[in-house]
N, C-alpha and C positions, 0 to 999 in steps of 0.2 A: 172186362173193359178197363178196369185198373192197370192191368196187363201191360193192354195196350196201351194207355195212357206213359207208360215207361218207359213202352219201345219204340215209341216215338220221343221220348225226350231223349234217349242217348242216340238214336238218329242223328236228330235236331243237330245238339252240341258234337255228334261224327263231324257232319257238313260243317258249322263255324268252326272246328278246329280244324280241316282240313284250309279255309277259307284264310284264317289266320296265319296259318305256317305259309302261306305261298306271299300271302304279302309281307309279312318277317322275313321271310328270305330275299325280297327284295326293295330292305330299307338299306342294305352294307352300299356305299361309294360303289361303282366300280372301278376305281383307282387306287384304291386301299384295302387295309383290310379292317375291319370292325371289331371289338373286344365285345361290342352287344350281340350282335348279328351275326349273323352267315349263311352260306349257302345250305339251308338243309334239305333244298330238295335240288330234283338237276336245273338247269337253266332253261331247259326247252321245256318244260313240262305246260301247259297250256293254264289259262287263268280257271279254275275249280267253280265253272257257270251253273248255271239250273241244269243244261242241257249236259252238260260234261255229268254233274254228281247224278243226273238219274239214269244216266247209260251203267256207272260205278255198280246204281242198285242191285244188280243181278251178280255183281263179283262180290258185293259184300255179303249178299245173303247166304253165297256159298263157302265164306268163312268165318260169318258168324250164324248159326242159325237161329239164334232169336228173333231174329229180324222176319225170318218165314211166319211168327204166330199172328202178324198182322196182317190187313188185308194191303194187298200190293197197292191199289192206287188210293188209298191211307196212307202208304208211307210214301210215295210219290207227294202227294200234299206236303207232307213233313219238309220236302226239299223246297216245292216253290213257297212254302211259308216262308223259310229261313231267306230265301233268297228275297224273297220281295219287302222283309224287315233292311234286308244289306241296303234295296234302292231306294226305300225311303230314308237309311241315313244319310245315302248319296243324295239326295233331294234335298234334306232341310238341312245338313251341314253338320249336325250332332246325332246323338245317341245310338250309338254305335250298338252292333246286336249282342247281349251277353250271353252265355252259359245259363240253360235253365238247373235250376238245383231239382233235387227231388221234392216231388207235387209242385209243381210250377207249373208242367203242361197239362192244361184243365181241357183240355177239346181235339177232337181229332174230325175228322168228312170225311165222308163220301162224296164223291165229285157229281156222279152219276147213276141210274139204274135201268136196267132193259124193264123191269116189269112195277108195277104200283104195289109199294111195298107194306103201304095200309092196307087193313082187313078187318073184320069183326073176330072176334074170338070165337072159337068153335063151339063154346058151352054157352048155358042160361042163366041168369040171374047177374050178369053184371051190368053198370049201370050206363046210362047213356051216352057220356062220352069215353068210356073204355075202350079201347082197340088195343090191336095187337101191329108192332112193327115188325118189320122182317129187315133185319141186318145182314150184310153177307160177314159172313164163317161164326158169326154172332148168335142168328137164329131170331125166330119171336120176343119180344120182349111187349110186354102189355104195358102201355101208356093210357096216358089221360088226356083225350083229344083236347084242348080247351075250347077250338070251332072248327065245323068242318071247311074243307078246304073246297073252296066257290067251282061250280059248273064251270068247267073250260080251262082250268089250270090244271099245268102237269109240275108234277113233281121235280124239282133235278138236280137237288143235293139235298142232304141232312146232317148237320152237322150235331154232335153230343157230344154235353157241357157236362163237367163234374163242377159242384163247388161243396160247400160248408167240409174240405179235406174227404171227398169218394163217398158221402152218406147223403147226396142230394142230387138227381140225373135229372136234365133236363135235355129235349130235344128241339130244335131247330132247322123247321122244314121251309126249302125257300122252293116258293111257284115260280113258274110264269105262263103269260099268257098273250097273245100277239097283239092285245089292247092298248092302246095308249091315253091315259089318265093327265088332261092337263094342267097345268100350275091354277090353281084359284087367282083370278082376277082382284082388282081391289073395287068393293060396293058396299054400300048399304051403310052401318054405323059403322063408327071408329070408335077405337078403347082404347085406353093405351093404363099400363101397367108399371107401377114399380116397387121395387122387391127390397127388404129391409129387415132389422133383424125387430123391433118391437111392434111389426107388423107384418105377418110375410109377403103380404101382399097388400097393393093398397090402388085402386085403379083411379080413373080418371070421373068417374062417377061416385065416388067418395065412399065405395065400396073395399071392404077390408078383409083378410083372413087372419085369423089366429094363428104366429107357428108354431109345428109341430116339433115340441123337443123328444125327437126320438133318440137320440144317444144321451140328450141328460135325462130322461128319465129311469134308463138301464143302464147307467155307467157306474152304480154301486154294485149290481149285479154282475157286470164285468168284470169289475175288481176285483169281486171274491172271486171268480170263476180264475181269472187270470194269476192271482196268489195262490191259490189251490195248483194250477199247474205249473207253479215256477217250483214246487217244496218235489215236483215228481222227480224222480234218476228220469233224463231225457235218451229216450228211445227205447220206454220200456214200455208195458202194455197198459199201466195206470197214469204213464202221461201221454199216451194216446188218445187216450177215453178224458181225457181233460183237456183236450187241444179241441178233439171233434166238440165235445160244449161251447167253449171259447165260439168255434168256426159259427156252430148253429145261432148263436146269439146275436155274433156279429150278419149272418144271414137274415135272421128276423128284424134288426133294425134295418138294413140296405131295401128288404122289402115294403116293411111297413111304408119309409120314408118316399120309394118312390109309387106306391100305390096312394100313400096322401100327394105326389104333386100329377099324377094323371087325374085323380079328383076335380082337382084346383083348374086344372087346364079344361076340362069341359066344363066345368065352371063359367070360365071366362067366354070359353066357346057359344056359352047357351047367351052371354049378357051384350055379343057385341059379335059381326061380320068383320069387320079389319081388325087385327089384333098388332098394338107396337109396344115395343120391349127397349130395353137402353142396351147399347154392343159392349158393356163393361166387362172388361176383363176381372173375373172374380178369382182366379189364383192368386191376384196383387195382394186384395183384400182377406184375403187366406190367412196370408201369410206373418197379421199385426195382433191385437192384442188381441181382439176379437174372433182369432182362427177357429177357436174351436164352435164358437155359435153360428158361425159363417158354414163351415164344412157341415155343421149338423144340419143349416137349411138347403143344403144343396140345390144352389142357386142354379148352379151352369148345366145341373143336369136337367133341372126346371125346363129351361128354354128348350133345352132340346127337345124333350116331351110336349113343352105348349105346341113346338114348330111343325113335330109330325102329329100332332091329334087336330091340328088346324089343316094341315092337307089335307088330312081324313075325312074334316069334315066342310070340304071344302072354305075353308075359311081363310083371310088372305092374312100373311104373316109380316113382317119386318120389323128391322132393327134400327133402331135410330141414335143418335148422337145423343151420348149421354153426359156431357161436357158442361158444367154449367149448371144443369138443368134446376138445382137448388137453390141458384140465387136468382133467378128469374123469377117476376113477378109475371103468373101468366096473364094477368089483369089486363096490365097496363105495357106490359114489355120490360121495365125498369131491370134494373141491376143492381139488386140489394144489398148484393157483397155478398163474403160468407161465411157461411152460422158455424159457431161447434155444432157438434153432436147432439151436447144438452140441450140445443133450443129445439124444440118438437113444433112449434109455431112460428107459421109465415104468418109476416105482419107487413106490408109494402109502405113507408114513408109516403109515397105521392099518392096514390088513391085508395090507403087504407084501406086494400082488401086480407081479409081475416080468412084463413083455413088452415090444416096443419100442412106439414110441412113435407109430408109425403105425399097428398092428395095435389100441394103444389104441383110437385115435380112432376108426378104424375100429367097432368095438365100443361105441361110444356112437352114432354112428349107426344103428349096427342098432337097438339098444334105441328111439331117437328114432321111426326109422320105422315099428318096431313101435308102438308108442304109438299113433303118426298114425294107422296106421290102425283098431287095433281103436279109436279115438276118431270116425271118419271112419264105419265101418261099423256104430257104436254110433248114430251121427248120421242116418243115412241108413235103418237096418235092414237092413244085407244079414242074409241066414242065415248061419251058420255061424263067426260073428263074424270072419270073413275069413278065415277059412278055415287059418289058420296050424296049423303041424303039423310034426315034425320036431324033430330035436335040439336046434335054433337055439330053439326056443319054449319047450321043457323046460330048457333053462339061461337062458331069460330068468325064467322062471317059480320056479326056483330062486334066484334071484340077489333076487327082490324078494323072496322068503320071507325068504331068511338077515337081506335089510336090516329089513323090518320085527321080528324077531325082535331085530335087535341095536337098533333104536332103540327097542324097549319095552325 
């Protein structure tokens, strides 16, 4: 599989260098001549499309034969991969596709299979979720089911991930099934959540989590491991064996970190039916003095996990404007101004209401998301104007009375 993983990266960089030279050759004027440029291929030759380089695949195989140790529509993949990085830099306007170096291509697919490639192993004694896969030209390989796959789904690719540098495989089996699973409506309580670094979490129920410093608590062991492989000669076999350390270490934090926020996400799952979150861009906040406590709580992968463990568990999601949301007094409405950093306590001048200062923010969110959607559900007609219900609704309901009352 390493193999393969190869022969698919000098594939890969085959196609963008081919890709590269046809657009090079066609940056010269054609009224002059260019001292950067030129024509290095002929003029007629057609633009080097998905369709064009996999007709190619059968002439290259026959003058390179490396290219025959992989499976053919693996290395088909390898094309429309490359090509469908080219369309999305034609989409967003940057990041053009580069050169992978060696160990940069971690994964390769199968597209498809005629037969169900799961099986039980032939022998006794192994344990409940062990099976065996069948790869074509690859053969058996015994895995670790983590759950079996549901009555009525068929199998129709598998993709296989190397990470921690070829000492950690994992596989990736996508179903389907002619079901259709609709979006979770919005009902019942509303939560709403905000995320911070001396608390990683703090909801609108004055409910808190502790974060978890998984990279500061391994970053002395890091250190050594990564001083240790800086004193090796690079690309000999004892700083091989000190790079795969490095990779595993850095693996066991990635894991840890994101097994404590799918925690945290049924968490919230179990405490509240509408869950809302602030749309903050957290690269910005990356990027300041606080980068490295920020990247350790890996906020933006957070949301992502709350968002798909809230469809799973039918739970309804959104994101709300997070603009502000600290200087709002969710009391009264008011406009406090705003705080540094150091102040951890909301304190409202007009109706000196006390709480900190992320259980605030927290608290204008919810009202936000509430808004959204009976605005959304007014827009659309669901019944039951979304259905809200619950504590959370009668003290929002409260809360605009008192205001409207005090600004007549």
């Amino acid at each position: 599989m390493l193999g393969w993983l190869e022969t698919c990266r000098r594939l890969y960089n085959r196609c963008l260098r081919d890709l590269k030279t046809w657009l090079n050759s066609r940056k010269c004027p054609i009224d002059r001549c260019s001292l950067n440029e030129e024509y290095i291929v002929p003029a007629d030759l057609p633009f080097p499309s998905y369709l064009q380089q996999k007709r190619q695949l059968t002439q290259w195989k026959k003058e390179n034969p490396w290219l025959k140790a992989a499976h053919s529509q693996v290395t088909q993949d390898v094309v429309k991969r490359m090509h469908n990085t080219w369309e999305a830099f034609k989409k967003r306007g940057f990041g053009f596709p580069r050169f992978k170096k060696y160990g940069q291509f971690r994964s390769f697919l199968f597209p498809q299979f005629k037969n169900h490639p799961l099986q039980l192993p032939s022998w006794e004694g192994m344990g409940v979720g062990d099976y065996q896969i069948k790869l074509p030209k690859i053969g058996s390989v015994l895995i670790e089911l983590h759950r079996p796959i549901p009555d009525g789904f068929v199998i129709k690719q598998i993709r296989v991930l190397s990470r921690a540098r070829g000492t950690k495989w994992y596989v990736v089996i996508t179903v389907q099934s002619d079901i259709e699973v609709p979006n979770p409506l919005p009902k019942g309580r509303g939560l709403a959540a905000d995320v911070g670094l001396e608390n990683f979490l703090t909801t609108s129920d004055n409910f808190t989590v502790k974060p978890g410093l998984f990279f500061r608590e391994l970053q002395s062991r890091l250190k050594e491991l990564q001083r240790k492989a800086s004193r090796k000669k690079k690309g000999s076999k004892n700083w091989e064996k000190a790079q795969i350390k490095v990779a595993k270490l850095h693996h066991k934090i990635a894991n840890s970190r994101k097994n404590f926020h799918f925690q945290v996400a049924h968490q919230l799952c179990d405490q509240g039916d509408m869950v809302f979150v602030e749309d903050i861009d957290f690269r910005v906040s990356a990027k300041g003095f606080l980068g490295k406590s920020m990247l350790d709580g890996g906020f933006g992968q957070f949301r992502t996990i709350l968002q798909w463990v809230c469809w799973k568990r039918d739970k309804f999601f959104a994101q709300v404007d997070h603009k502000y949301s600290s200087q709002i007094c969710p009391n009264c409405g008011t406009h406090t101004g705003k705080k540094p950093l150091s102040q951890r306590q909301h304190i409202c001048p007009e109706c000196n209401y006390q709480t900190t200062r992320d259980h605030a923010a927290a608290e204008v969110l919810l009202q936000r998301g509430l808004d959204k959607v009976r605005t959304d559900c007014a827009e659309r007609k669901l019944p039951g104007n979304g259905g809200l219900s619950g504590p959370v609704a009668d003290w929002l309901d409260k809360c605009r009375s008192r205001n409207t009352q005090e600004r007549s």
